[in-house]
C-alpha positions as CSV (number, residue, x, y, z in Angstrom):
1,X,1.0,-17.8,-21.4
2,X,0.2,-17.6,-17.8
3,X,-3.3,-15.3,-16.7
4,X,-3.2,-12.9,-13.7
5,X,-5.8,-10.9,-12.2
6,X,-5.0,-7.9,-10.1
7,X,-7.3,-6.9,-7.5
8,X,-6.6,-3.5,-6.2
9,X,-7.7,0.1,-6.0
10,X,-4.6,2.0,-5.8
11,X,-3.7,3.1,-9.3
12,X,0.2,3.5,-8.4
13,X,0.1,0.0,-6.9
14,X,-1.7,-1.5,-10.0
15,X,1.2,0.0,-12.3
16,X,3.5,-1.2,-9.7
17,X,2.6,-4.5,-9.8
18,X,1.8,-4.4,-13.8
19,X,5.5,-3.0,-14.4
20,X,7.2,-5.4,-11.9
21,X,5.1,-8.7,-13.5
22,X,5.3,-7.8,-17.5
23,X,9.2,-7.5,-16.7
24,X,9.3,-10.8,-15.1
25,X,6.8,-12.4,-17.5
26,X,6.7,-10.6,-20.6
27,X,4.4,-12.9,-22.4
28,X,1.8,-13.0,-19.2
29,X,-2.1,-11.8,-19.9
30,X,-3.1,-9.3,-16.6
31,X,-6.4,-8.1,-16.2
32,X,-7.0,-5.5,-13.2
33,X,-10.0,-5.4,-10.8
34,X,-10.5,-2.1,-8.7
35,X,-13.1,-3.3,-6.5
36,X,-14.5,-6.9,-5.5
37,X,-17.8,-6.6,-7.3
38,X,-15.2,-6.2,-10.9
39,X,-13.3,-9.2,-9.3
40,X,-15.9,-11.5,-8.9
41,X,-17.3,-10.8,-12.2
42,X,-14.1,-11.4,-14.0
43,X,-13.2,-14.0,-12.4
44,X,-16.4,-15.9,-13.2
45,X,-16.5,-14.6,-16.5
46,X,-13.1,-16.7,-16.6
47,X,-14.7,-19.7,-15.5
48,X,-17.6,-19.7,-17.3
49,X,-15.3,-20.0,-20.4
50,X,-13.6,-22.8,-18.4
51,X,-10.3,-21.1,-17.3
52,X,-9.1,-20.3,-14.2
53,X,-6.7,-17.4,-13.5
54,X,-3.0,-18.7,-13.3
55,X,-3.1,-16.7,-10.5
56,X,-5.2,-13.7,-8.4
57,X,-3.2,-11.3,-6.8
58,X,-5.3,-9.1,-4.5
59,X,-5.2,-6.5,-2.0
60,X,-7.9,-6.8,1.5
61,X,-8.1,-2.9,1.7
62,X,-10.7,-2.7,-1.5
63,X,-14.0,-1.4,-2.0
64,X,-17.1,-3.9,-2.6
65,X,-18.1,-1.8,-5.7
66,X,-17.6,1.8,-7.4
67,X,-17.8,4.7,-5.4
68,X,-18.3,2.6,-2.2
69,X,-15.5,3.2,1.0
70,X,-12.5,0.8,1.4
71,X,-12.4,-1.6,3.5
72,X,-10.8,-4.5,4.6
73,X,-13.7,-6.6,5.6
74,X,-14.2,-6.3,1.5
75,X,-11.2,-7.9,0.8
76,X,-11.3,-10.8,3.7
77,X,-15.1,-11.4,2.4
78,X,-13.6,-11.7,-1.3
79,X,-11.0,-14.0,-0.4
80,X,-13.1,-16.2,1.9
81,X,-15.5,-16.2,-1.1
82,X,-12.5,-17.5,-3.4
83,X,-11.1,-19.9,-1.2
84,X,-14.9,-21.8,-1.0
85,X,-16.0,-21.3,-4.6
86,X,-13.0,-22.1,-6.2
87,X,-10.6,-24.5,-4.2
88,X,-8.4,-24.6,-7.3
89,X,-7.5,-21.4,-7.3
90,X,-4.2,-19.7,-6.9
91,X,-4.2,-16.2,-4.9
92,X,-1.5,-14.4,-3.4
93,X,-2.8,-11.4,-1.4
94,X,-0.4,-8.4,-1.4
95,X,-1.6,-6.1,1.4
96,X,-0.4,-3.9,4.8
97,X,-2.4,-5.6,6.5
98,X,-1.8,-9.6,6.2
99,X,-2.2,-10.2,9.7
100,X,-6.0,-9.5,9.6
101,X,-6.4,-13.0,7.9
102,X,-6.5,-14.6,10.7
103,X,-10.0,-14.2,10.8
104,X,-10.1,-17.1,8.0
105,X,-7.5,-19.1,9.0
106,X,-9.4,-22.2,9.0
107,X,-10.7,-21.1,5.1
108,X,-7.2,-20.7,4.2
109,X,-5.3,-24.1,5.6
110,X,-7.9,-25.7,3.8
111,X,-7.2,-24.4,0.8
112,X,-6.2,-26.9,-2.1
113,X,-4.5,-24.4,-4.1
114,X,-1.5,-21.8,-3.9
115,X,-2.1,-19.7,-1.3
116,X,0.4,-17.0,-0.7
117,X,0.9,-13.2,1.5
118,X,3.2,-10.7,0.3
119,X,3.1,-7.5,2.8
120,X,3.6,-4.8,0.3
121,X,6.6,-3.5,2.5
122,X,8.7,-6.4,0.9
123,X,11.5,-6.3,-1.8
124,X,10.2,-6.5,-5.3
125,X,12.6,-9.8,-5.8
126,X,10.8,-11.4,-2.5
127,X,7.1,-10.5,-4.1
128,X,8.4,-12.3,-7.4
129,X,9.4,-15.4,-5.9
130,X,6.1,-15.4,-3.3
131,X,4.4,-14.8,-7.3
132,X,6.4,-18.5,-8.5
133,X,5.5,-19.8,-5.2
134,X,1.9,-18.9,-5.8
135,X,1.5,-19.7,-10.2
136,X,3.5,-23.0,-8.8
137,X,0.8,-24.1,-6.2
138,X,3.1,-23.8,-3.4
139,X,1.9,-21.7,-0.1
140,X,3.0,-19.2,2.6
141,X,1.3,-18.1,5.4
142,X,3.4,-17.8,8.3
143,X,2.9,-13.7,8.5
144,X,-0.7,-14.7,9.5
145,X,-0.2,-14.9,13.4
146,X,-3.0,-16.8,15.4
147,X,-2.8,-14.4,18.3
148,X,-5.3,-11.3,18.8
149,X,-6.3,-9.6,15.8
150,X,-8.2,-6.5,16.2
151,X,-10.0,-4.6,13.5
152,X,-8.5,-1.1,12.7
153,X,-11.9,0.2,13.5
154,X,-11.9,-1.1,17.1
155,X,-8.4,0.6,17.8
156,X,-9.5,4.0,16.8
157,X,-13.1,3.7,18.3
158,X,-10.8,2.8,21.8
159,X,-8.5,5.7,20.7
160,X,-11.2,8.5,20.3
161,X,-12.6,7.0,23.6
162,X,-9.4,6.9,25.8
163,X,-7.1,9.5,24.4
164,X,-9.6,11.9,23.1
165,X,-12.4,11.0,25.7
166,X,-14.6,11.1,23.9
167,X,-18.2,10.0,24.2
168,X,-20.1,7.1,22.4
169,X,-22.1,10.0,20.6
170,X,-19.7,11.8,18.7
171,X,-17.2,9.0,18.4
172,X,-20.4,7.2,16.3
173,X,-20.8,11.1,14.3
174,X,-17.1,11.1,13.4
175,X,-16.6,7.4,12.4
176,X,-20.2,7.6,10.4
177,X,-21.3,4.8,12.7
178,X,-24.7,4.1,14.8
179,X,-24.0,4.8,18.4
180,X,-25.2,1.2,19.5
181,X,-22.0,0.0,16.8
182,X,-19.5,2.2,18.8
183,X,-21.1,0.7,21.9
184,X,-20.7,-2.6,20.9
């Protein structure tokens, strides 16, 4: 009976996802994390009894615990944290934004495991086969691009700058940032 975790916030996603997997495998165990603090605990609550998820499924655009913002960064750090605890491990990270893990590239070729991206703009069939690809060990990473990658932070800091002018001041109010961050 193969053992999923999946790692997202979104509740229509999660049911999504739930629906889409029990129909495919009817007999599979899922357990659902809503932010990366519940992920890493269930995942090493899984290998502390010696098992490893079949596979982990996870969004980047997560918050680190309850009641915290999301943010990508969250999910990247969470993966990156995977991918060098548990080399074994099978993920498959179903997000909008797939390109932003270029930033562990290196972390991710070096991976011994499945390693798969679904964009969650796909067809349900093509997220069930990157899910085979994924329980089956196999990988697919060509929607990471090794061009420039820039954080959705930096784009809208440049935005409220250039098309609002804006100064560094109230950019750093409306973002909730310190005004040397925005300067930076």
């Amino acid at each position: 009976m193969p053992k999923v975790l999946v790692v997202d916030d979104h509740h229509l996603i999660i049911s999504g996802t739930l629906n889409m997997l029990m129909h495919q495998y009817p007999d599979m165990e899922v357990f659902i994390a809503k932010t990366a603090e519940d992920a890493l605990y269930e995942i090493e609550k899984n290998h502390q009894e010696n098992s490893l998820f079949d596979l982990i499924i996870c969004d980047l655009s997560i918050p680190e615990r309850t009641g915290k913002i999301v943010h990508i960064d969250t999910g990247i750090k969470l993966i990156k944290n995977l991918l060098n605890k548990y080399p074994t491990q099978n993920v498959m990270v179903q997000s909008s934004y797939a390109k932003a893990l270029v930033r562990i590239k290196y972390e991710i070729d070096e991976h011994q495991a499945g390693f798969v991206i679904a964009d969650k703009g796909i067809s349900e069939q093509d997220i069930l086969n990157r899910v085979n690809l994924a329980i089956q060990g196999g990988t697919h990473t060509k929607d990471i691009k090794t061009g420039l990658e820039l954080k959705p932070e930096w784009l809208e800091v440049l935005s409220l700058a250039f098309d609002e002018r804006l100064q560094d001041k109230v950019i750093a109010e409306k973002m909730h940032l310190h005004e040397r961050t925005v300067r930076a």
